[in-house]
N, C-alpha and C positions, 0 to 999 in steps of 0.2 A: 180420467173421465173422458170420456170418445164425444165429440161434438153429433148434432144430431145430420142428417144427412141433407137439408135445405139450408142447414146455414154453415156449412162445409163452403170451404174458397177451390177457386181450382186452381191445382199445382202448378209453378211453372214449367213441369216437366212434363206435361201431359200435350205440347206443341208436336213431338212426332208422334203419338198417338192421334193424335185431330187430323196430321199432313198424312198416316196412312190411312184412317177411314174415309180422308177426302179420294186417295186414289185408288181406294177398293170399291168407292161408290159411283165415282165417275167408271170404273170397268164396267160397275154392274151396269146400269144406267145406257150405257151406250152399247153393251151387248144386244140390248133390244131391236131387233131386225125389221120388226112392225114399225117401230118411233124413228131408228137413226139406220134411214134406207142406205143400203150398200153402195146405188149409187153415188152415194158422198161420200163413203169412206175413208178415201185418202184424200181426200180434196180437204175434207174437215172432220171427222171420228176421227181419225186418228191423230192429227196435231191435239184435239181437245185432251185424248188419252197422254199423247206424251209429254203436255204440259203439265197434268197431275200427278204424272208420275218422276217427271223430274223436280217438279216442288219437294216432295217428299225427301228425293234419292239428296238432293241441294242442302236441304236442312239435316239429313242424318250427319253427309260430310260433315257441314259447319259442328256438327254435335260432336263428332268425333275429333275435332282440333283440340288437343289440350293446349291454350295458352301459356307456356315454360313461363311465367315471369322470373325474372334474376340471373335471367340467361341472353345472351347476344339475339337468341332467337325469338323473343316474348316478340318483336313488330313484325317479322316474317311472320308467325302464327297467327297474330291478330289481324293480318291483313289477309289471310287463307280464309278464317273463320270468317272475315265480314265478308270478302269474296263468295263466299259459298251461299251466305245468309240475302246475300245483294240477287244474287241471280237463282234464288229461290222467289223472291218477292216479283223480281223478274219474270219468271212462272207464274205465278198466280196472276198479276195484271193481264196476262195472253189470257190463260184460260179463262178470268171471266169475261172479256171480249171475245172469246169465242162462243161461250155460254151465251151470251145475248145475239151472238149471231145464228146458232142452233135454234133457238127460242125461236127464231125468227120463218126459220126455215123448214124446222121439223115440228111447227106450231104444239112445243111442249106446255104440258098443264104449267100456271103461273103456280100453284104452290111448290112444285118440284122446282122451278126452276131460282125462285127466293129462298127455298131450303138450302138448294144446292151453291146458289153465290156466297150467302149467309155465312157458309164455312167458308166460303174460300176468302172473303173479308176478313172473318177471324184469325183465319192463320197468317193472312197477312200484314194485320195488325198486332199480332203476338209475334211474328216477326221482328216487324220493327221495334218491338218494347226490345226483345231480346237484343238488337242491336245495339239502341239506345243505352241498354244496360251495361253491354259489353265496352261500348266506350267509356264510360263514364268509369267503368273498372277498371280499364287498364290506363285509361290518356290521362284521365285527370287528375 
């Protein structure tokens, strides 16, 4: 029997799904030439981009550690994957201090820009569960 589609959970596994439409939206988003003037582009467009899209690139790494347990190597792995997951979170804190400086400066609409934080909180709070979890799998 298939649950119905509002009382469905969301998978754990749908975190690099959420980390790429956060940095296919932030692309889209800041392509806008009228909203995010060029002359800010490298001064601020472009760190906004490249914190979104190293959150992503951060979290696929961490995804990609298989943790060996039973091998010499399970705390060398576990300290890769939490390194990866650490400076993913790391990304996300920049970008949304840049999002409110954006805000600030290329006076974006307030629903874009609480849509746009909105994820970037969530992945970084599904982050940390993932962390949290991962400790507790392996250390204790």
């Amino acid at each position: 029997m298939s649950v119905p589609e509002g009382q469905r959970e969301e998978g754990k596994f749908t975190l690099l799904i959420k980390a790429e439409a956060l940095a296919r939206y932030t692309l889209q988003i800041t392509s806008n030439d009228k909203i995010f003037l060029s002359v800010y582009q490298r001064a601020l467009t472009d760190d906004i981009i490249e914190q979104a899209k190293n959150s992503y690139i951060f979290l696929s790494e961490a995804n990609d550690v298989q943790v060996r347990t039973g091998t010499i190597y399970w705390k060398s792995d576990l300290t890769d994957r939490l390194t990866a997951q650490e400076k993913a979170v790391i990304c996300l804190k920049r970008l949304l201090r840049l999002i409110d400086l954006a805000y600030r400066i290329f006076h974006l609409d307030t629903k874009r820009v609480k849509y746009w934080g909105s994820m970037v909180i969530d992945i970084k709070n599904r982050t940390r569960s993932w962390m949290s979890s991962d400790a507790q799998r392996y250390i204790f």
